[in-house]
N, C-alpha and C positions, 0 to 999 in steps of 0.2 A: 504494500500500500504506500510506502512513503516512497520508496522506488518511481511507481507511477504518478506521486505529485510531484518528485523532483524534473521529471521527465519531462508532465506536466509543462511547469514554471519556464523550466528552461526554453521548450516551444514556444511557449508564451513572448516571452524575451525576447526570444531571434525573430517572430514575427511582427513587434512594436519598432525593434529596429531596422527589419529592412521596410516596413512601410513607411517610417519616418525617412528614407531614405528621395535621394531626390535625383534625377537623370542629369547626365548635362545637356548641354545647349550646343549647339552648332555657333561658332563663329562669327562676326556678321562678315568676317571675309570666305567663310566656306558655305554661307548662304547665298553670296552673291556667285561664285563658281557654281552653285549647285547645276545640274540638270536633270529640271522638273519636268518635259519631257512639254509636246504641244498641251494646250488644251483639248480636254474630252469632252467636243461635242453631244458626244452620244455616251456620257458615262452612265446614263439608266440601263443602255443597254449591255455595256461592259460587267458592270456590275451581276446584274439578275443574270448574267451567263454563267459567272463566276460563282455567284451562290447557288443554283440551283446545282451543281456537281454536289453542295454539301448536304441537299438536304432532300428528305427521305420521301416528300410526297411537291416536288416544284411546283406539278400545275394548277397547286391549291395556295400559292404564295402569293399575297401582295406586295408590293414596294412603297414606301414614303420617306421621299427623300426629305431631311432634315436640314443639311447645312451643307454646300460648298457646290461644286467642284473651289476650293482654295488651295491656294501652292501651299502645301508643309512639308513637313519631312517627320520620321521615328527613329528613335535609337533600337536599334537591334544589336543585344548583344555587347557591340565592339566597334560597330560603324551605322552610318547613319544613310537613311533611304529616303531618295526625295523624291517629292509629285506630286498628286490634286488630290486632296484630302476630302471623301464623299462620306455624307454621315447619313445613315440610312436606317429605319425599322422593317422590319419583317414579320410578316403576319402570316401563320402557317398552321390551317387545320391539323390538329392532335388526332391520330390515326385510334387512338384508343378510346376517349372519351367527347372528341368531336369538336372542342372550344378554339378558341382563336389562341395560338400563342402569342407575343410578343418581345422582339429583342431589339438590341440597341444593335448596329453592327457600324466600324468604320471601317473602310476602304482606301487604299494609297495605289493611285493608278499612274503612271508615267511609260509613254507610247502605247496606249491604247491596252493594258493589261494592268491586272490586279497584281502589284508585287508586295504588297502587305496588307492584313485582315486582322481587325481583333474584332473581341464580342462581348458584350456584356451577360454574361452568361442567367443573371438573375429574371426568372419571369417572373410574369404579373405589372411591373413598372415598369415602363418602356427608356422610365430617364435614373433608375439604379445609378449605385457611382460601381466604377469600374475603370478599367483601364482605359475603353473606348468612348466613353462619356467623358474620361479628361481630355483624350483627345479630338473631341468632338468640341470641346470649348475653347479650342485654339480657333477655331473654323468660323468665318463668316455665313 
């Protein structure tokens, strides 16, 4: 028993600290080099191509897009990925009990392709905090 509260605590600990933790920033000399790639005229449809490979029933999926095509970029990892940051909900009948789901999702498209996706994984609230809801609030 004490085993498992130390165990506990310690988890606890390492997850207050790396939440408190904070990403860096791109340069304003490596944002001005970035390439964000053209504008995505047709990023509704970039997008819904790219989601529907993840999801289990597509032709039952709405789109609402939220905020942008806007030039950002993410840290991944080690290095940083730039492009047009689309903030988008997804509405996708539940194969089991029938209801509408709801997620947050954001998109980083540069030349016409998705090369970065996160999700706010929490349903019921479509604006949950989460990774892609902070990056959704960089986005015009």
């Amino acid at each position: 028993m004490f085993l498992t509260s130390v165990r506990l605590l310690i988890i606890s600990a390492m997850l207050l600290l790396t939440s408190c933790m904070t990403f860096p920033h791109p340069t304003p000399e490596e944002l001005s080099k970035a390439d964000y790639g053209g504008y995505p005229d047709n990023y509704g449809k970039i997008v819904s191509d790219y989601a529907s490979n993840m999801l289990k029933e597509p032709s039952s999926a709405t789109y609402t897009y939220v905020k942008g095509p806007t030039k950002t970029w993410i840290f991944q990892h080690t290095y940083y990925q730039y492009g047009w940051g689309v903030c988008y909900l997804i509405s996708v009948r539940n194969s089991l009990e029938g209801y509408m789901v709801h997620k947050l999702y954001f998109a980083l498209i540069n030349n016409g392709s998705v090369i970065g996706y996160e999700l706010d994984t929490i349903t019921g609230d479509p604006y949950s905090p989460g990774y892609a809801h902070s990056l959704c609030d960089r986005l015009k």
